[in-house]
Structure formats: C-alpha cells, structure tokens
C-alpha positions in Angstrom: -13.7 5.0 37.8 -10.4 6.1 36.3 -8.1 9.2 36.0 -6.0 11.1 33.3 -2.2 11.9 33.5 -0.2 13.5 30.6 2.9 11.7 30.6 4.2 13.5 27.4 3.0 15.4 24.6 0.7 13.0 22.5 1.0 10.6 25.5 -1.7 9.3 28.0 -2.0 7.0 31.6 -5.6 6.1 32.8 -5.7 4.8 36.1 -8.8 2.0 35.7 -10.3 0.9 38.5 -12.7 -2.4 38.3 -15.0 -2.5 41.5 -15.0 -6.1 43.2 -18.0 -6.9 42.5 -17.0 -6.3 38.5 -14.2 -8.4 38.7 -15.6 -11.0 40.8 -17.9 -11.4 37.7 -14.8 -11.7 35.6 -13.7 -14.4 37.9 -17.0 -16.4 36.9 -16.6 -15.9 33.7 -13.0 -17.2 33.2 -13.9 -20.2 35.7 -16.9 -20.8 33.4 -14.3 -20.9 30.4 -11.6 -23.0 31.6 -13.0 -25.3 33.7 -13.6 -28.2 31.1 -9.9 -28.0 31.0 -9.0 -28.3 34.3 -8.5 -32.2 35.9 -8.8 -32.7 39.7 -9.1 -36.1 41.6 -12.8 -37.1 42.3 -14.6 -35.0 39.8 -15.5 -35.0 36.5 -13.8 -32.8 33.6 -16.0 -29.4 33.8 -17.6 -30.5 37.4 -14.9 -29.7 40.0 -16.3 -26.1 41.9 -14.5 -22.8 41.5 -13.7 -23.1 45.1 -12.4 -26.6 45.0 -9.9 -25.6 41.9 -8.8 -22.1 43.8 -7.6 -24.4 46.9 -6.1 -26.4 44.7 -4.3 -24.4 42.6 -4.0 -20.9 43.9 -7.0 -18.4 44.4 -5.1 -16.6 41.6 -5.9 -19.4 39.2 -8.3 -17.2 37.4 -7.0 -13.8 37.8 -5.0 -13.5 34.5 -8.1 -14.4 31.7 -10.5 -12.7 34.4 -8.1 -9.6 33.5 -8.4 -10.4 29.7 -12.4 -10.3 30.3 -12.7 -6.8 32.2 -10.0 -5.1 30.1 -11.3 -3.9 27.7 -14.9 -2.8 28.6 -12.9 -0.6 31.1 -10.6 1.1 29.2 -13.3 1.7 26.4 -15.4 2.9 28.8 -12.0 5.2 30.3 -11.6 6.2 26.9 -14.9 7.7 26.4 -15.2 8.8 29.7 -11.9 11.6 29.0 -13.2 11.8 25.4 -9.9 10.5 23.5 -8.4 9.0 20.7 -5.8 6.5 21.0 -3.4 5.4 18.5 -1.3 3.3 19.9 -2.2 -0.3 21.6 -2.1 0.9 25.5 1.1 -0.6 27.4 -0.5 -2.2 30.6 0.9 -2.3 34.1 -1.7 -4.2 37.2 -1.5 -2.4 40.7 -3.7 -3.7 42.9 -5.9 -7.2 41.8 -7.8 -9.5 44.3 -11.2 -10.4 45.4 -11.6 -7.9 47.5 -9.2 -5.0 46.0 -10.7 -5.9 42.6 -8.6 -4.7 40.1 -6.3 -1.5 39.5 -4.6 -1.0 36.3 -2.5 1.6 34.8 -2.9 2.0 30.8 -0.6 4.4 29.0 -0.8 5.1 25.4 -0.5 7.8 22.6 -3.7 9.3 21.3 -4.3 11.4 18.2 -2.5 15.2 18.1 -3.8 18.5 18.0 -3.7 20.3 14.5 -2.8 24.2 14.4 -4.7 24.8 11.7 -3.7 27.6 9.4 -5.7 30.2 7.1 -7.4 27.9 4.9 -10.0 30.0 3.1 -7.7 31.5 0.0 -4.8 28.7 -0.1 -2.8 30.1 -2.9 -1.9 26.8 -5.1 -1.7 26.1 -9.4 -4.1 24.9 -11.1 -3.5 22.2 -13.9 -5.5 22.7 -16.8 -6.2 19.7 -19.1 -3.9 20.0 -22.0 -4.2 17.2 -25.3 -2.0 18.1 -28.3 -1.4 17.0 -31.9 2.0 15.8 -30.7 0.3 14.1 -28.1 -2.2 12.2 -30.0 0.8 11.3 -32.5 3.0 9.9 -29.6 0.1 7.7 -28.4 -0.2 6.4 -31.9 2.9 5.5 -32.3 3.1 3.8 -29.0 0.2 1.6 -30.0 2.0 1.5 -32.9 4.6 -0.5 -31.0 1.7 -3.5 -29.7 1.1 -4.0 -33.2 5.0 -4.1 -34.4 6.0 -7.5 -36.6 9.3 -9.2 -36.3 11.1 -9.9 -39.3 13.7 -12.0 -39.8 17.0 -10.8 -41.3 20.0 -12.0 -43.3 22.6 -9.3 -41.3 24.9 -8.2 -38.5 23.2 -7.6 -35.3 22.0 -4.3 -34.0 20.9 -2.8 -31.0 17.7 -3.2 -30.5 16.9 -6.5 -32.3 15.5 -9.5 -31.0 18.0 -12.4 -31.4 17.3 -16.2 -30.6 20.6 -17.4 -29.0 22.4 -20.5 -27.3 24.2 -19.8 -24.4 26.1 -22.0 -21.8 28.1 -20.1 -18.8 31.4 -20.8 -16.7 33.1 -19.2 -13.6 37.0 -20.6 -13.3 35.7 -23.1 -16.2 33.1 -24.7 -14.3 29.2 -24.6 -15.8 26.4 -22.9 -13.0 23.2 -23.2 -12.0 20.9 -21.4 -14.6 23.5 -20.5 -16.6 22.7 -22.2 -20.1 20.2 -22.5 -22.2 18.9 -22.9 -25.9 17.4 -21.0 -28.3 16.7 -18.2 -25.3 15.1 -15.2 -27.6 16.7 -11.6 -25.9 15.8 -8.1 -27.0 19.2 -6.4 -27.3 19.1 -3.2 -25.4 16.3 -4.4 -23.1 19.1 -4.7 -20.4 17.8 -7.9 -19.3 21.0 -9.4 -18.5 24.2 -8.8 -16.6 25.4 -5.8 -17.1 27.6 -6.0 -20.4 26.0 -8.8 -22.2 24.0 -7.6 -24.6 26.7 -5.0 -26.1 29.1 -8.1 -27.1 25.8 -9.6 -28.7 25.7 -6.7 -31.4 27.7 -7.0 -34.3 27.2 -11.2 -34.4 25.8 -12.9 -37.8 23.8 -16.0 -37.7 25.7 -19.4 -36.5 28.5 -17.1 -35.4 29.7 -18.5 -32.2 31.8 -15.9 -29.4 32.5 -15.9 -25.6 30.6 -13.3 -23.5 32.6 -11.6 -20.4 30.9 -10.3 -17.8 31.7 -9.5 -14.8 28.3 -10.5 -12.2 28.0 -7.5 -9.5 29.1 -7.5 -5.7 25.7 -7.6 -4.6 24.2 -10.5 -7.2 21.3 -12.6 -5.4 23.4 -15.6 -6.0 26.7 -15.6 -3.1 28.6 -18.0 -5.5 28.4 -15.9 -8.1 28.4 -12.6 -6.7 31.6 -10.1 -8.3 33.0 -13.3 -9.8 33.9 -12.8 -14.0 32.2 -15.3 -16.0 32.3 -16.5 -19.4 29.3 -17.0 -21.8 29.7 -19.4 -24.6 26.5 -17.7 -27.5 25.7 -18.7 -30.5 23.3 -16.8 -32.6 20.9 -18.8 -34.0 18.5 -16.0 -35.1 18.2 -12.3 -36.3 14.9 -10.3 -36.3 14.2 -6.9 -36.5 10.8 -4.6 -35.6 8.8 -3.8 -38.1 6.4 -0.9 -37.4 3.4 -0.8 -39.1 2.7 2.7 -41.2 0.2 4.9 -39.9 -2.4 5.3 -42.3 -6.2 3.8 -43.0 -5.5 0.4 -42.8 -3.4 0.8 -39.3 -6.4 2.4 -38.5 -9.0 -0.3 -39.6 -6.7 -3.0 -37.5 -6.5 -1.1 -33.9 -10.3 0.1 -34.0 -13.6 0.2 -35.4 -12.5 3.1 -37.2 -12.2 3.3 -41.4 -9.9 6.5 -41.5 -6.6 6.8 -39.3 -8.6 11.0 -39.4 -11.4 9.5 -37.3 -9.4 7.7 -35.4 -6.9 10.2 -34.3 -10.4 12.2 -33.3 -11.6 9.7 -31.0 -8.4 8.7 -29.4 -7.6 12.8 -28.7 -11.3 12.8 -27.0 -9.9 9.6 -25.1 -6.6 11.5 -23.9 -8.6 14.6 -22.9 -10.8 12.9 -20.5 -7.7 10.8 -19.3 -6.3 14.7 -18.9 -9.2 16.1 -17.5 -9.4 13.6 -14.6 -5.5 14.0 -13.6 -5.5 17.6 -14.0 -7.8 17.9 -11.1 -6.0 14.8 -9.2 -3.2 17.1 -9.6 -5.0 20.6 -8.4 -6.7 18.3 -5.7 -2.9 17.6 -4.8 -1.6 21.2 -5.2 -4.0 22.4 -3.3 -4.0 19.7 -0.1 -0.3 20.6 -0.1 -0.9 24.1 0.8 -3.1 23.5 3.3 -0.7 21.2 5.2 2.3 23.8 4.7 -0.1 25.6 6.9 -0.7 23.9 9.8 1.3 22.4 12.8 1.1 19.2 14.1 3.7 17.0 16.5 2.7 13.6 15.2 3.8 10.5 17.4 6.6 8.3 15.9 3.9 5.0 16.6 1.9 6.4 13.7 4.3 7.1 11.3 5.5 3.5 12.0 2.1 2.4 11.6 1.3 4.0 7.9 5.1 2.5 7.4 3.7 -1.0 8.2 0.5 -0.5 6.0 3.0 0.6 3.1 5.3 -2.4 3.4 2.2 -4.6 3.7 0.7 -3.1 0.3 4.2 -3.9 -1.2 3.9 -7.3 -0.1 0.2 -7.9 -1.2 1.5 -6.8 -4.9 4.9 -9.1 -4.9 2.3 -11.5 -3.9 0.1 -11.2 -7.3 3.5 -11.6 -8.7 4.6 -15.0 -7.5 7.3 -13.5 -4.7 7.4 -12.3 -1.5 9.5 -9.9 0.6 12.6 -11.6 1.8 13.2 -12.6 -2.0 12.5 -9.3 -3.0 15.3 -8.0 0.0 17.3 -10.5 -1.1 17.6 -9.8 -5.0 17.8 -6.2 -4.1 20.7 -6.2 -1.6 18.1 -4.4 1.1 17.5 -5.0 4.7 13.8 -4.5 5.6 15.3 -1.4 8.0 16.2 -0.1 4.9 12.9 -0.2 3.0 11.3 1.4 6.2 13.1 4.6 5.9 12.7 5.0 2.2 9.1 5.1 3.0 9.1 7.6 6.2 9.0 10.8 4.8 5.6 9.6 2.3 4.2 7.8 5.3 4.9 11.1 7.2 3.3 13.1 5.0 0.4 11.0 4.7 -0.4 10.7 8.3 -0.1 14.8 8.4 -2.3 15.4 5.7 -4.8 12.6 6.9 -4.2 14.8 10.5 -4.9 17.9 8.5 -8.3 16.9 6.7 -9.8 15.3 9.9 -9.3 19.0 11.6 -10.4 21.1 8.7 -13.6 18.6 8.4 -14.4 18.6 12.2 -13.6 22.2 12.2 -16.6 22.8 9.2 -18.9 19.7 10.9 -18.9 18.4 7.7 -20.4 15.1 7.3 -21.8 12.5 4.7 -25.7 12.5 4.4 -27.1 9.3 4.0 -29.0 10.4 0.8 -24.6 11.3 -0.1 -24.0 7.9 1.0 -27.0 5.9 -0.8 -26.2 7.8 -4.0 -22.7 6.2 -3.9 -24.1 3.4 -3.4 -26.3 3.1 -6.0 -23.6 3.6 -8.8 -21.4 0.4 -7.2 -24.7 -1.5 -6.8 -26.0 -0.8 -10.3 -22.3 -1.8 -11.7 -22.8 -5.3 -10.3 -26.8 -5.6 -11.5 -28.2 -5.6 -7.5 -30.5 -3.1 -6.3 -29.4 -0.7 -3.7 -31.3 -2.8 -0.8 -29.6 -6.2 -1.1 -26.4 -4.5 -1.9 -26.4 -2.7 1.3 -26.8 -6.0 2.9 -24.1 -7.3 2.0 -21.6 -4.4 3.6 -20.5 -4.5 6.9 -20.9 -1.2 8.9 -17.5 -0.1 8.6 -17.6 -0.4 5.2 -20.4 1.7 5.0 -18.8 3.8 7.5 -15.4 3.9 5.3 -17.9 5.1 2.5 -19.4 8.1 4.9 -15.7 8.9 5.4 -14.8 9.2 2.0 -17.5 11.7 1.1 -17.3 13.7 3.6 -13.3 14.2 3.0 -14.3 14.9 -0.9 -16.7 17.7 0.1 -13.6 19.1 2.6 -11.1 19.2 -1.2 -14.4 20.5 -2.7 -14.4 23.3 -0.4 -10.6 24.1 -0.4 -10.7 23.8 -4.1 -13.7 26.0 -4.1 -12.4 28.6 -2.4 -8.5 28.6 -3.2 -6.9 31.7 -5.0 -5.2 29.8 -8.1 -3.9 33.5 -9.2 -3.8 34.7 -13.1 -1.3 31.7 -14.5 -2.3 28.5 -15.2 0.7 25.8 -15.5 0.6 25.9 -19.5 1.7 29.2 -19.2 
C-alpha cells in the first residue's frame, strides 16, 4: 500500500507501507543471514534461536538489514503502482517499524519531467550537402605528404620550424632542478613544446654554438618550486635538420598506395573524402535538425540529472586520461583546475544533452515508435557477421540490456528519420 505527494515540481514522496506479516518475513530473512555471525554463550556459531539473540541484544537486532530486504520490492512495486520514473536515488525517512506496526517509510525522489512538445512536423533547419573539392583533395595530399616528410641534415643557422638535437642543463638562483637537463633531447622549433619562450632563443644557433636560455616558468606551473620563478637554460646545439617534403608526382604516388599515377590516386582518395563527407553531412543535418526540435519544446529538467550526465562526462574524461597513462588529479593539477571547475565547463553540454535525450523520448512515445525484433536481429547480424559468429550464439552472448540498449537505439534513429523526413530545409543549401 503506498500514497503519492508532490513535494515540488519534478519531485515525489511515497508513503510505503510493509504489512507485518511482510516484514516479519524480512525479519527471517536477515536472522537467517547474520546469524553465523552472531556469538552467544551456550550455543554454537549459527545455532542460537532468533528469539534467544533478540533477548539478548535487542528485539531491534534485525530491523535495519530486515529494512535493506523489504525496500526495495516495495518501492518498485510503489513505483509501478503510480506509474513513474525516478531519477534520482529516493532519500528515505522510517516512520513507524516493529513487529506488529510492520514498517512505514517515506521515500522522496525526483522522477523524469514532462516535455511541451512543439510543432515538430516541418522543423525548419539547413541541410549540409557533401561537398569534396580539387583544393580539398590537394590539401589532404599534402597532409599525407607531411607522414612521408625526410629530415635532412643541414650545415646552417637555425630556423623556425626545424628539428634540432640539443644539450641542455637548467638553473633557478644557480642551482640545477629536477628534470631540467638533458642530452641530445631532439625539439621541433615552433612545436611550442616548451616554456613559453624557449624555442625563439633556439633560432638563429649554428652547430656546437653554446647560449643561455631565459625563461620565465608561469604562475600556475605544475611544479610549486618552480612556478613564476626565471630560469636559466644552458643549450648547446648539437644538430640541425630540416623537412624535406617529398614532390607530388608518380612516384609519391607509387610509395603511399597501390596506385601507379599520382591521376589515379588523387581519384580514389577524392572518392575516399566524399564518403567521409557524405556521412558528416548528414551527422550534421541530423544535428541541425534535432536542434530545432529542442528550440521547440519546454521542459524544467531537475538539477540531479544534469549533475548526473556531468558525472558520466567527467568519468568518460577519466576513462581516456586512463588509456593515456594519467588520471584526473594529475590532469587538475598540470592544468591549474579544481574539479568544481571542470564541472561547470561541462553544464551547459550536459544540459543540453539531457534535454534533447528529454525531447526524443517524448517525440518517440508520442509516435509509439519502437524497434521490431526483425530491426533489432538485422543489427545484429552486421556486428555478428563482423566478428565471424552466427546471429544465434552472438545473441547469447548479450545481456538483455544490451539488447535492450540496441532496441533503443533504433527506435531513436527511426524518430531523426522521421524529423529528417519531414523537415522543411527551404531553397538554400549551406554551399550557397
């Protein structure tokens, strides 16, 4: 038995009542749990009688786990009695719990807000049509161009954007620091690698020229000791190279692909851009259009999610420092951030993702759109084929959400589908 209150927009209480007799079998059950762990004089450990141990210690003894037990079968069964949708974890409050009371419990939460959704069958939006040009095609040559460059070495002055091979050993007040020497280090000058200022003073040096380097580390440098103190670099150049880009012709052509003419290869690599364009000219309609719907539509979305998708960003963020060998307090640290900080640079996406997520979950329930299972097994299919298993035994090995997560996905590309279908993308295209 329970009972709904509104205690503010977005916000829920359920009053939950568990009959005696339901909590009495909670009782049992926590008894049964914890009674190998309870010692009393004259019985073995897991033999001494409920009763025996609620004289003993208090007929409370059990109450708390019995509470951990009925939970949650009653406030799911709360929850689908009023038909909603938390999102929030619910903040718990006992009233009345005893053997013969049973238990009474108060559960208030935030659950998932109503969307005032717009006019969404002619959302007015641009659409991006794929575009590859010559000068396109040219600029990706030369950037591959780039992977393939040789470094030569070079009997002259230094130049911006060389790479030199130098010696360098550093001082604060004349005293060497931690990490601040080394030999032979090879720099790119104008790779703004290093402190601020370093690499300028670098240009201009000829092989075995020695110089001192002034820099001046900034106020916020990771390392405290050395943080907006000026230091002095003793360099010495020890090598000089400079990028040699290969020409692009026939043979640059025969070393990049399986190509024999740079003609044939400029035809296949435009055929590469265009379905590179194709795909994020409709990411990018997709986009224009989703936009439009949510300018639309009205929502009052509770702080607790936004905090929520700011959580899953930050964790993200984490997972990729991770890959890379660090983790966030280094990251915060190098930086100069608090984690405070990091949480309100990413409000206003997580914001905007929670609204359009809000947004899509209306329109779809609004249309009763759903994912087929033939939808779902076709999916399927393409994953299972990629990793050689038959659609069978690769179904096996998915859990149901992940098949539900699947379903999901479908169903919220046949919602863009529909918008996309039925948007009025006017005369002009982007190009023009």
């Amino acid at each position: 038995m329970s009972k709904l209150e509104e205690v503010a927009v977005n916000k829920k209480k359920l009053t939950i009542e568990v009959s005696p007799e339901a909590f009495e079998e909670a009782i049992q059950k926590a008894y049964l749990k914890n009674k190998k762990d309870i010692r009393i004089d004259g019985f073995r450990p897991g033999k001494a009688p409920r009763h025996i141990i609620e004289t003993q210690y208090g007929k409370g003894v059990f109450y708390e786990d019995a509470v951990d037990i009925a939970f949650p079968e009653a406030y799911r069964a709360a929850v689908e009695e009023h038909s909603l949708f938390p999102v929030s974890n619910p903040d718990l409050s006992i009233e009345k719990i005893g053997k013969e009371d049973g238990l009474v419990f108060t559960a208030e939460f935030w659950v998932k807000p109503e969307v005032k959704l717009g006019d969404y069958t002619k959302l007015k939006a641009k659409k991006i049509e794929p575009k590859v040009t010559d000068k396109d095609v040219t600029a990706e040559l030369e950037h591959i161009a780039e992977h393939s460059a040789r470094w030569i070495e070079v009997e002259r002055e230094s130049k911006d954007g060389d790479r030199v091979t130098i010696d360098f050993s550093g001082s604060v007040d004349g005293v060497k620091f931690d990490g601040g020497t080394a030999d032979n280090y090879v720099l790119d000058l104008g790779s703004n690698t290093f402190i601020e200022g370093f690499e300028p003073q670098l240009v201009g040096m000829k092989i075995g020229e020695e110089k001192d380097v002034v820099v001046t580390f900034p106020s916020e440098y990771q390392a405290e000791n050395l943080a907006g103190k000026e230091a002095v670099f003793a360099c010495k150049m020890n090598k000089i190279q400079e990028k040699q880009l290969p020409k692009l012709d026939d043979e640059f052509a025969k070393d990049v692909s399986e190509f024999e003419t740079l003609d044939e290869y400029k035809k296949d690599l435009k055929a590469q851009m265009m379905v590179k364009a194709v795909q994020e000219a409709k990411n990018e309609t997709e986009n224009n259009v989703i936009s439009a719907l949510v300018e639309k539509c009205k929502v009052e979305i509770p702080d607790v999610m936004i905090d929520n998708q700011i959580d899953y960003h930050i964790k993200q963020f984490e997972y990729q420092l991770m890959y890379q060998g660090l983790n966030i307090d280094g990251y915060l640290q190098y930086t100069g951030m608090t984690l405070d900080d990091m949480k309100a640079q990413y409000k206003e996406s997580a914001e905007n993702t929670v609204k359009t997520q809000l947004v899509l979950d209306a329109v779809l329930e609004k249309e009763g759109i759903t994912a087929t299972d033939a939808e779902i097994d076709a999916e399927l299919e393409k994953t299972a084929k990629r990793v050689n298993k038959t659609l069978e035994d690769y179904k096996k090995a998915l859990q149901p959400q992940q098949l539900e997560s699947i379903g999901t996905k479908i169903a919220y590309d046949k919602v863009i589908d529909m918008l996309i279908a039925n948007a009025d993308f006017g005369a002009k295209k982007k190009d023009e």
